[in-house]
N, C-alpha and C positions, 0 to 999 in steps of 0.2 A: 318624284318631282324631277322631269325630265331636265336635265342640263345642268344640275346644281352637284358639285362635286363635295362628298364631306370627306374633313379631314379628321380620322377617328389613332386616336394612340394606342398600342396595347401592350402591356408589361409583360414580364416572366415570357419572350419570346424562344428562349433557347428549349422551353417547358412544353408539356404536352399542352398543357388548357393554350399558353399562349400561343405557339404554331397552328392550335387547332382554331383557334380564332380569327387568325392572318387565314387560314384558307378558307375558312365561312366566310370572311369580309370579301374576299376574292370572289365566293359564289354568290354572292348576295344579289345581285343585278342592278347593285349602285356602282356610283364613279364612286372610286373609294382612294384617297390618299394615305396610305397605312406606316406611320411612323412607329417604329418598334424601338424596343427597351430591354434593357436586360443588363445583369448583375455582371456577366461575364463578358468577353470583349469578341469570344470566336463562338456569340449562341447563333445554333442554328435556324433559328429562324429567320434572323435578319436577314437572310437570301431572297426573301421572300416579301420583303417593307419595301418601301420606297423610299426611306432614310430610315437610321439608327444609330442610338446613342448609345453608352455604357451606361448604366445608371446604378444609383446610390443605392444601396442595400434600405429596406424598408423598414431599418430597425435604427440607422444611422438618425441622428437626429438631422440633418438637410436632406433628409429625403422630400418631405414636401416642397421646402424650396427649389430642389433640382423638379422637381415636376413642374410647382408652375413656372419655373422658366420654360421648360420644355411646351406647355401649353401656348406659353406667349409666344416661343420662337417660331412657331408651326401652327400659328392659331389655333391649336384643335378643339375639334368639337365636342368630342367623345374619347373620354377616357374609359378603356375594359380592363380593370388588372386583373393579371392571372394565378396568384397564388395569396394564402391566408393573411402572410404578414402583411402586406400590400393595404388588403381589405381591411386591416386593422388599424391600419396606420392612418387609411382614406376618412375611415367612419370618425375616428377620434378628432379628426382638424375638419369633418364639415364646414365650421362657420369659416374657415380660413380659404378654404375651397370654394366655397359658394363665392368669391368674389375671380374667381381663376377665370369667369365666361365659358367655361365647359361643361359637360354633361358628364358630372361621374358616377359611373356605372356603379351603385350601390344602391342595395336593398332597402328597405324601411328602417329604420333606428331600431324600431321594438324587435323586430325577427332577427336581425344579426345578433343585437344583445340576448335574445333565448336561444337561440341554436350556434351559438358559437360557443356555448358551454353545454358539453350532451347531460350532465347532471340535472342543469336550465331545462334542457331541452325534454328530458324523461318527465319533469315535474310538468312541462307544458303540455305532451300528450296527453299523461295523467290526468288532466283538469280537465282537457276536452272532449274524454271522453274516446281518445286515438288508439287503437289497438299498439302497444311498446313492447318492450324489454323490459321485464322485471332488472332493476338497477339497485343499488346502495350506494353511500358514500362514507357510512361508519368503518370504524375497525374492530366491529365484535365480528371476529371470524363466526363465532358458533352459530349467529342467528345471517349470518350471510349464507352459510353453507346450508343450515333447515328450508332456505325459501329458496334460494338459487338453484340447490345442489351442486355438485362435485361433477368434475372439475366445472370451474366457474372462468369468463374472464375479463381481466383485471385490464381496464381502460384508461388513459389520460382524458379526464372532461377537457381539455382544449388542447388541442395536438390537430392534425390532418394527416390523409393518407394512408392511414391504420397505423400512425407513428403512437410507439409506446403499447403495443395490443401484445398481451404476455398470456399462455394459458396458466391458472393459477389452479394445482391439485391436493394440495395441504394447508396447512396453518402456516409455515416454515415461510413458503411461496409467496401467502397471502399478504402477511408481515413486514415482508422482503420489496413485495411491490410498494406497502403503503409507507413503506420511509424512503422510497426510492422518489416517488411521485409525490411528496405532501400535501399541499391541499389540493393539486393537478388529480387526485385519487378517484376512482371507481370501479364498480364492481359491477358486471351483469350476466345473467343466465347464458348460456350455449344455447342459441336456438336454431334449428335448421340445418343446412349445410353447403358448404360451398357451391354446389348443385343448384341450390335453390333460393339465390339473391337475384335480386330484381331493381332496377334502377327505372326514373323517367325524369322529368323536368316539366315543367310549367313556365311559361311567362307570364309572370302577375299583374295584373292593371291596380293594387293596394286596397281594392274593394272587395276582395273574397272572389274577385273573377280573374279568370285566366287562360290562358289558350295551353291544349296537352301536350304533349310530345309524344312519338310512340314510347312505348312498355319494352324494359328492354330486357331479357334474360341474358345474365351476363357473367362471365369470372374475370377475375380480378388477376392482373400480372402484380411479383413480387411486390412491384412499388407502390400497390394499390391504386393503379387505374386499370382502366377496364382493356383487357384482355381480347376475349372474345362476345360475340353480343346476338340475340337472334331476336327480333319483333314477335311478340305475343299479342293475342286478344287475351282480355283478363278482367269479367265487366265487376266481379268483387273486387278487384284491385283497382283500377278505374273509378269505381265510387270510392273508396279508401282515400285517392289522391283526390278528388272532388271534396270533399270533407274535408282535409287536410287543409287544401287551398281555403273553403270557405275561412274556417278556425283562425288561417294562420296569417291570411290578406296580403302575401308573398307580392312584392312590386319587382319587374324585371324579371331575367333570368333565374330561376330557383330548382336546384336539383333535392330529388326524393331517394331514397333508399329502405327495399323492402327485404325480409326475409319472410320465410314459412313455415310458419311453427305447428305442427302437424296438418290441420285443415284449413287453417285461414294466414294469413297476412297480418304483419305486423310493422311497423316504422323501424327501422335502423338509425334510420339518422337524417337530419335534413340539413344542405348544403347553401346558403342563404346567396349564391353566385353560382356564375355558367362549370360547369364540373369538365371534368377529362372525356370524357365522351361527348362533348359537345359537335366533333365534326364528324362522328360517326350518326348521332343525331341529322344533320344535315344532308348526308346521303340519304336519309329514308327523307328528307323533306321538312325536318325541321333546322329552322335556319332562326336561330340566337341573335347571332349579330344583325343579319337582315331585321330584323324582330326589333330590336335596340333601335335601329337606325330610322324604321318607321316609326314609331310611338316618339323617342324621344327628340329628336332631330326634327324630324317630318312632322309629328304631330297625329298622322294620321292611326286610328286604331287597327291594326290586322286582324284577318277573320282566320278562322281556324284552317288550316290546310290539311289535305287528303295526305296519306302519308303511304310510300313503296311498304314491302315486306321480305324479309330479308334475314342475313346474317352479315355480321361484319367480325373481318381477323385482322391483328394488328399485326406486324413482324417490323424487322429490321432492316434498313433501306439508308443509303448511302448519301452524303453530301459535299460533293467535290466540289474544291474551291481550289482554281487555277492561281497561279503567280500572278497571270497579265489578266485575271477577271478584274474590273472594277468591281471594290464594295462599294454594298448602296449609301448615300454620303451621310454625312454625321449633323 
C-alpha cells in the first residue's frame, strides 16, 4: 500500500531476535516507523529505531500498562516482542490488549499454551502422529534409563535458549536435576548430533496453511542461537514441516526445530514466535516482519517466495556511539 507509513514497536531490541527484527523491518520495502524497547537503557539496537524507550521488565506487574502507553504515545500498529517472558506476559492480558488498537504479534492461544511447555508439546506430537523425542516427566530413574538409555538429557519443560539443558549419566545426576527443577522436570533421549539439527519457520494463516522458510542446517553458539546456518533441499523434512503445520494451524511467525535420529527427522521443539534466525532467514528471502506487515496490517495474503541458497556466519561487530551523536528520541 503505496504511501501509508506503519508504525510497528519491537521489544527485546538490545537481543538478537529483537535487532534482527529492526533489520527485517528495515528490508521489508515498507515505510516503516520502528519504535524500540528494551529493559536496558545502552541496548544496541536502538541505533537503529527511530525512537526508544527503556522498558519495564515483562515480569514487573506495569509492564502491560507501560506498553499500552507506549502504543498510545506512538499510535502503533504492530507490536513484535522478542523474547519468552514478553510472549507470556502478551498471551495472558489479551483481553486487556485487544482494546490497545494494535496488532499484537502473537500466535493462536491453543499453540502457545502446547508448545510453551515441551512436556505439552511431546504429548502434542505423540497424538498426531509427529515423529519426537522419546521424553518422561516421572522420577523412576530405572524405567527412564530402560527406554531412553544412558546418558539421557534432563530438560526444563518451560525455559528458552537451551536454559537448564544438563547431560544426566547416573541416578545421583538424575535425582540432582529433578529437585533442582521440580515440576519445571524432564527427561529425553540423546538423539543425533550437534552436526545434525535443522531449523525452519513458517508463516501461519490459523488454517493448517502457511508459507515455508528455507531449511536451515545449522549450529547453535553457546547462547543457543544459531551460529552458523547453510540452505538445504530436504523434501522428507519439508513434508515433516507440512504435517506439522497442518496438525498445529500455527498463525504468524512460527519457528520448527529438527534433529536426525539415524535415518529420518524428528521435532525438537517448536517455537510459537519469530526465533533468532529470523534475519538470517531474510537474506535468503524470507522476510517475517514484511510477512506480519502484509497479512496483518495490509490485510493482503503473501504468496510464497523464491528463496537464494547459501550459508550464513554470525561474528562479532562493533557499535560506536559518539558523545555529540544524537540518541534516537524517547
Amino acid at each position: 500500500m503505496a504511501g501509508v507509513r506503519h508504525t510497528v514497536l519491537v521489544t527485546a531490541v538490545g537481543a538478537v531476535i529483537g535487532y534482527g527484527v529492526v533489520r527485517c523491518l528495515r528490508q521489508s520495502g515498507h515505510d516503516v516507523r520502528i519504535i524500540g524497547t528494551d529493559i536496558y537503557p545502552d541496548a544496541v539496537g536502538q541505533r537503529w529505531c527511530d525512537h526508544f524507550g527503556q522498558a519495564v521488565p515483562a515480569k514487573d506487574p506495569g509492564f502491560i500498562d507501560y506498553l499500552l502507553e507506549m502504543i498510545a504515545r506512538f499510535e502503533v500498529q504492530l507490536v513484535i516482542p522478542g523474547t519468552e517472558y514478553e510472549i507470556e506476559a502478551l498471551h495472558r492480558n489479551r483481553e486487556k490488549l485487544a482494546q490497545a488498537g494494535a496488532v499484537i504479534l502473537l500466535n493462536r492461544p491453543e499453540v502457545i499454551d502446547a508448545m510453551h511447555d515441551k512436556w505439552k508439546a511431546f504429548q502434542f506430537f505423540t497424538s498426531a502422529g509427529i515423529p519426537t523425542i522419546p521424553s518422561r516427566v516421572d522420577d523412576d530413574f530405572t524405567s527412564a534409563a530402560a527406554e531412553l538409555g544412558l546418558p539421557m538429557l534432563s530438560k526444563l519443560r518451560r525455559s528458552d535458549a537451551g536454559k537448564g539443558m544438563q547431560v544426566v549419566r547416573d541416578e545421583a545426576e538424575f535425582h540432582a536435576c529433578r529437585v533442582t527443577a521440580g515440576d519445571n522436570f524432564m527427561v529425553q533421549r540423546i538423539v543425533g548430533s550437534d552436526d545434525e539439527e535443522f531449523t525452519a519457520s513458517v508463516f501461519g494463516f490459523g488454517d493448517g496453511t502457511a508459507l515455508n522458510s528455507p531449511i536451515l542446517k545449522r549450529r547453535l553458539s553457546k547462547a543457543g542461537a544459531t551460529d552458523k546456518a547453510w540452505t538445504m533441499e530436504a523434501p522428507e523434512l519439508t513434508a515433516l514441516i507440512d504435517s506439522l503445520t497442518s496438525h498445529l494451524r500455527p498463525l504468524g511467525p512460527t519457528n520448527y526445530q529438527f534433529r536426525k535420529d539415524g535415518g529420518r527427522y524428528v521435532v525438537l521443539e517448536v517455537n510459537p514466535r519469530i526465533s533468532s534466525a529470523t534475519s538470517i532467514r531474510e537474506a535468503f528471502g524470507f522476510n517475517e516482519a514484511a510477512l506480519s506487515i502484509e497479512w496483518f496490517l495490509i490485510g493482503n495474503r503473501p504468496l510464497q517466495a523464491t528463496f537464494r541458497s547459501g550459508s550464513a556466519l554470525r561474528y562479532l561487530a562493533d557499535a560506536v556511539v559518539y558523545d555529540d551523536d544524537d540518541p534516537p528520541a524517547g
